[in-house]
N, C-alpha and C positions, 0 to 999 in steps of 0.2 A: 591305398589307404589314406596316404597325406592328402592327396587332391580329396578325397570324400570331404577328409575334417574340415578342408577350406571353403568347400562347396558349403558347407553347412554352419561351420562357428562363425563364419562372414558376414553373409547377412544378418546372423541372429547377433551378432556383435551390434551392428548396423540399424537392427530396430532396436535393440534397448538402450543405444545412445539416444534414439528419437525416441522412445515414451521417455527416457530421462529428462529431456529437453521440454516435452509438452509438458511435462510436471511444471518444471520449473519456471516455463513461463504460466501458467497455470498460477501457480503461488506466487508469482512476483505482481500477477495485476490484481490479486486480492488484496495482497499488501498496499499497492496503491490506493486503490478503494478504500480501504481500511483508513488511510492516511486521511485523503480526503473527505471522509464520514467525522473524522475528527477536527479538524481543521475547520469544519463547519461547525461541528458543537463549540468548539473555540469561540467561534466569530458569532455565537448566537448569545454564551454566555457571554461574550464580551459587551455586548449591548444591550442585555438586560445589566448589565454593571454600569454602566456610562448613562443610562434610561434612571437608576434607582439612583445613582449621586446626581443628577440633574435636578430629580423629583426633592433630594436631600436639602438642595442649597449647597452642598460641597462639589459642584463639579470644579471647581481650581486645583484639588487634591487630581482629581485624573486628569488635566488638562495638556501633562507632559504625557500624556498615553494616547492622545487621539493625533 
């Protein structure tokens, strides 16, 4: 009876450590993406900002920013 349970709880330990793991690498490179989808609105609104105080005559107010 113990050898059955081992026979059996074993590997099935064994695969839902591995769909645990593809989840989570799964969720970690969304998260990245995620990151870098923002990191680029950053860098887009940042130069439509630095574009409209140029256009202003105030770019010395952002000048510590570039």
């Amino acid at each position: 009876m113990t050898s059955l349970k081992i026979k059996i709880f074993l590997p099935a330990l064994f695969a839902l450590i591995v769909v645990i793991l593809v989840a989570q690498g799964a969720a970690g490179m969304r998260s990245v993406w995620q990151l870098n989808d923002q990191a680029a609105n950053i860098t887009g609104r940042m130069d439509k900002t630095l574009m409209i105080a140029t256009w202003n005559g105030s770019s010395r107010m952002f000048a510590a920013f570039t």
